[in-house]
One Martini backbone bead per residue (centre of mass of N, CA, C, O) as a GRO file, in nm:
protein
  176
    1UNK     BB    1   0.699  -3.777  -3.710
    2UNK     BB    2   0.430  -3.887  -3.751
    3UNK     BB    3   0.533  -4.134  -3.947
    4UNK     BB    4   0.649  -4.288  -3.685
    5UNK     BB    5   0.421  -4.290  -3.473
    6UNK     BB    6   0.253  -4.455  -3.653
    7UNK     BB    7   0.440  -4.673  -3.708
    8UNK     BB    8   0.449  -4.770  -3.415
    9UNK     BB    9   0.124  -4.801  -3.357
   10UNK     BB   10   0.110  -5.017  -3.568
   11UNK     BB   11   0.345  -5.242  -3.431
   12UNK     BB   12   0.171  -5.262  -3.172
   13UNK     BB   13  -0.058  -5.372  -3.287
   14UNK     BB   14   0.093  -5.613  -3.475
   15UNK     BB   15   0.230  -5.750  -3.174
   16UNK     BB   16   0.001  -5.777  -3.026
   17UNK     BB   17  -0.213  -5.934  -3.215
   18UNK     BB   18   0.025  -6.170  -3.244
   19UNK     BB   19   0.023  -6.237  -2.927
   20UNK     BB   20  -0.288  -6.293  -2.890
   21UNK     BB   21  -0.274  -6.559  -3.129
   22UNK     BB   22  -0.082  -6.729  -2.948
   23UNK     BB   23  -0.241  -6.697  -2.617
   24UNK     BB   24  -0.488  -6.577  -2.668
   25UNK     BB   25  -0.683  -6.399  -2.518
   26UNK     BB   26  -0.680  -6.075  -2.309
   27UNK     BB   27  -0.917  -6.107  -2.073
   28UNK     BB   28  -0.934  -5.891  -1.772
   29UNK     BB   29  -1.093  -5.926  -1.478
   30UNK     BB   30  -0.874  -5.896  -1.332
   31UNK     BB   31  -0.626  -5.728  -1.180
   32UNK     BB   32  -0.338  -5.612  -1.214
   33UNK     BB   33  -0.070  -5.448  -1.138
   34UNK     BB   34  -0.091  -5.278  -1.419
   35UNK     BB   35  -0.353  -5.206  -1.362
   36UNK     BB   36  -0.602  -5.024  -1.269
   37UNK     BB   37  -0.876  -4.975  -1.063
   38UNK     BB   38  -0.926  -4.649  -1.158
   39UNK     BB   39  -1.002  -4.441  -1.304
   40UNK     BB   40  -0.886  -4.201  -1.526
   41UNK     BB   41  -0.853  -3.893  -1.594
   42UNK     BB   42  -0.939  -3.702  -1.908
   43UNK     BB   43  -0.878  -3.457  -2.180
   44UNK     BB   44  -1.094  -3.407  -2.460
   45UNK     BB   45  -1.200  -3.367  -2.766
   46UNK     BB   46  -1.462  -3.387  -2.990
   47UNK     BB   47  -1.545  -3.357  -3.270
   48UNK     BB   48  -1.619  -3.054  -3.211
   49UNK     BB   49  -1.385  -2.964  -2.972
   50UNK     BB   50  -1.493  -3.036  -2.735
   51UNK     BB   51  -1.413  -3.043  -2.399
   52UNK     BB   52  -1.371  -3.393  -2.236
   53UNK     BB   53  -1.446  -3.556  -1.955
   54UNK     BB   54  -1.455  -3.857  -1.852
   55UNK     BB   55  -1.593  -3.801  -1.552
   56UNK     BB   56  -1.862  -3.718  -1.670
   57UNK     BB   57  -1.965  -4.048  -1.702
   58UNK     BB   58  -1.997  -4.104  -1.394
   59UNK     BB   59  -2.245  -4.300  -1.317
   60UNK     BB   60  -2.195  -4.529  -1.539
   61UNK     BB   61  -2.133  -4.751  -1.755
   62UNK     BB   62  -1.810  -4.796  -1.913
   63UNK     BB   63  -1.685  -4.784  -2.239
   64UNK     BB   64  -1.329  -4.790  -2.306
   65UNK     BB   65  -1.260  -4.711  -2.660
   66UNK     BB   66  -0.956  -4.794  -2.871
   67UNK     BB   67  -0.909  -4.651  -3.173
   68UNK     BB   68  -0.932  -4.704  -3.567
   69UNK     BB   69  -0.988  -4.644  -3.884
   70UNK     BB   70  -0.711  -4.861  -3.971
   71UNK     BB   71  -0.850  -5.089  -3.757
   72UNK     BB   72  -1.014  -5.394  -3.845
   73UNK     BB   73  -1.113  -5.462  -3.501
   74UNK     BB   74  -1.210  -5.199  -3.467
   75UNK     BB   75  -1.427  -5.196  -3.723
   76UNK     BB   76  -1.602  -5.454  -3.625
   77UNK     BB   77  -1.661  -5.335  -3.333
   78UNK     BB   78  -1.860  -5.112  -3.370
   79UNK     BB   79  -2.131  -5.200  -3.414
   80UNK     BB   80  -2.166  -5.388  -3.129
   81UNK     BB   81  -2.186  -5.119  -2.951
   82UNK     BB   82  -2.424  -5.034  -3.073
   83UNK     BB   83  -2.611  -5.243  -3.012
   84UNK     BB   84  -2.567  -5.233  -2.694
   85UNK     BB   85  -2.641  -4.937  -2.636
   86UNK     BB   86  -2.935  -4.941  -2.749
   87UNK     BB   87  -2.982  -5.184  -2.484
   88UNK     BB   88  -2.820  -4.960  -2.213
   89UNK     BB   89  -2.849  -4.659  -2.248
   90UNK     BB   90  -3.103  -4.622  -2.047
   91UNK     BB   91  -2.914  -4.813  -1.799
   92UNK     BB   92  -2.613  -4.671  -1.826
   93UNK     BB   93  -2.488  -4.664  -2.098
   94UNK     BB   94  -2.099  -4.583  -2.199
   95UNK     BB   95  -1.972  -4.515  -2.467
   96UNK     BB   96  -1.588  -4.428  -2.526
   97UNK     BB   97  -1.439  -4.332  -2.750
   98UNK     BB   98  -1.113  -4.325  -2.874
   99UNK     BB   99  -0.912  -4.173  -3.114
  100UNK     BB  100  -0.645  -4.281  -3.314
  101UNK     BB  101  -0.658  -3.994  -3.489
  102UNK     BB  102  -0.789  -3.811  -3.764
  103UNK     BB  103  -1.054  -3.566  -3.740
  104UNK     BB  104  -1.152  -3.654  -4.070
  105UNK     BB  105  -1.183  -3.987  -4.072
  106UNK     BB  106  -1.359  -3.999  -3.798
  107UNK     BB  107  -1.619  -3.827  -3.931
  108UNK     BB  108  -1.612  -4.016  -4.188
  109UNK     BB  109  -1.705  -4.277  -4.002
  110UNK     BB  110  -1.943  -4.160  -3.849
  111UNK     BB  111  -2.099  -4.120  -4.015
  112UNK     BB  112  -2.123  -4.381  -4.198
  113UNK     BB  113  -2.169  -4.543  -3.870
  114UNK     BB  114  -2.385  -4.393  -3.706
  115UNK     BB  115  -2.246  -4.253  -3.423
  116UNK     BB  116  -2.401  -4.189  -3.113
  117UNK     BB  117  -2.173  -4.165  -2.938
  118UNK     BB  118  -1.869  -4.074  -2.783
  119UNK     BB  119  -1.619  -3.895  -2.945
  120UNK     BB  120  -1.264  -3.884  -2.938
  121UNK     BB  121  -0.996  -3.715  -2.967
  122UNK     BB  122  -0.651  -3.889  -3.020
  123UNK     BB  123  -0.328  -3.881  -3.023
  124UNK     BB  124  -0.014  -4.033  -2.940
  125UNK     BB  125  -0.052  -3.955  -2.646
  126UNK     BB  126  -0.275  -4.240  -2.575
  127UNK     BB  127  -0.026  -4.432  -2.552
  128UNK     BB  128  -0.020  -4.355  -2.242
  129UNK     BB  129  -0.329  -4.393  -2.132
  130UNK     BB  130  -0.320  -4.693  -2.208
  131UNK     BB  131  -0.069  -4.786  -2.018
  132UNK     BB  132  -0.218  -4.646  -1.756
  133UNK     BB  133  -0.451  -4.935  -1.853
  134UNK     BB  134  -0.265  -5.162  -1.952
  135UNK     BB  135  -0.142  -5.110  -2.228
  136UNK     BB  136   0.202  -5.202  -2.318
  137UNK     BB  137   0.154  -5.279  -2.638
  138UNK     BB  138  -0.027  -5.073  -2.823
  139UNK     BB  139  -0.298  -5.210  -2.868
  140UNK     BB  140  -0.549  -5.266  -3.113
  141UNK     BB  141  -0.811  -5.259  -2.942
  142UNK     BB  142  -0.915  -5.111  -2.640
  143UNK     BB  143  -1.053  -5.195  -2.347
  144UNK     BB  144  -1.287  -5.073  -2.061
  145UNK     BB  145  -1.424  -5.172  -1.792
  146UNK     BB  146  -1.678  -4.954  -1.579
  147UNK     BB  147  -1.776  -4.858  -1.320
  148UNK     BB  148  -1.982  -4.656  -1.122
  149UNK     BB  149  -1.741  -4.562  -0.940
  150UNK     BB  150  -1.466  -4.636  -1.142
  151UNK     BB  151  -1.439  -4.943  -1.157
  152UNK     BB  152  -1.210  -5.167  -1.310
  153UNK     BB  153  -1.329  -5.462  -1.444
  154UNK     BB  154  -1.248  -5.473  -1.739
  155UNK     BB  155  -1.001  -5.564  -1.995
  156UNK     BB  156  -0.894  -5.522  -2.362
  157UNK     BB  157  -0.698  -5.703  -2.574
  158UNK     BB  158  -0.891  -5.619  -2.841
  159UNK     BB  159  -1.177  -5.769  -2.953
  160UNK     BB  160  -1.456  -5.867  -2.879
  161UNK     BB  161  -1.711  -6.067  -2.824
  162UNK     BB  162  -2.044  -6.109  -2.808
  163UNK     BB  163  -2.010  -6.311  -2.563
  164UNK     BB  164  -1.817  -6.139  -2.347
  165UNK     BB  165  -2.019  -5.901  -2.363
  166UNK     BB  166  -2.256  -6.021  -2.244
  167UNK     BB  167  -2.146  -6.145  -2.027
  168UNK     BB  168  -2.023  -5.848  -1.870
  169UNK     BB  169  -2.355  -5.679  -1.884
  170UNK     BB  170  -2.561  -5.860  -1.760
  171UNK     BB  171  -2.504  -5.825  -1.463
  172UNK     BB  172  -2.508  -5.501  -1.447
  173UNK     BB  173  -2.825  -5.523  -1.605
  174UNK     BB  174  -2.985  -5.658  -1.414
  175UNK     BB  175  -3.336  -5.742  -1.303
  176UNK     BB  176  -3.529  -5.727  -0.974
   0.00000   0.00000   0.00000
């Protein structure tokens, strides 16, 4: 069962990527009718086991980055959040990783890669979701940019490129 699943996400994964090679970006700044406008709340446990809920994280915004330690986009990606978090950490940003994967993979990956910020896991339940937040196709990576107040900012299947992700942060952080 486990093996099939895996199979299904990694096809999703593979369909979504060749998907968005074919039509460029898939860059979603308006919300379209299929994602939601506001934060969707979910409860997973955390590297160490503790049960974190999204809302936890309301008032800053957030970058909600669904992930595999398998998925070579995904692991492209995460030096940049680091880099991000780093800048931005101070005046309000939250990235909450969702790990779609195995928390034994994923635990020597956050050493490896020294991350820093909350990492959740999620089993193959976060497939739904993903649907639910609006990635129909399964694909890997996937980010979702929430304002502090909930509000869904912006949508992206596949990984960010520093100027897209600079382009959308940085009006978020400008000082007054």
């Amino acid at each position: 069962m486990a093996l099939v699943a895996t199979a299904a996400l990694a096809a999703g994964v593979w369909f979504g990527q060749g998907r968005l090679n074919n039509t460029g970006s898939d860059n979603t700044s308006q919300n379209s009718s299929t994602t939601p406008t506001k934060l969707i709340d979910f409860t997973l446990p955390d590297i160490t086991g503790k049960p974190r809920k999204l809302s936890e994280w309301q008032g800053k915004i957030i970058i909600l980055n669904f992930w595999a330690t398998w998925c070579p986009p995904c692991r492209k990606e995460i030096p940049m959040f680091l880099d991000y978090y780093e800048k931005y950490r101070g005046d309000g940003l939250e990235i909450i990783g969702v790990a779609i994967d195995k928390k034994e993979d994923v635990a020597d990956f956050i050493d490896t890669l020294f991350i820093d910020y909350p990492v959740l896991i999620g089993g193959t339940e976060m497939m739904t979701m993903m649907r639910r937040y609006g990635n129909r196709v399964g694909s890997l990576p996937y980010n979702v940019l929430i304002d502090r107040d909930g509000t869904i900012l912006n949508t992206k299947k596949g990984a960010y490129s520093h100027a897209e992700l600079e382009a959308l942060l940085t009006p978020l952080f400008k000082k007054n």
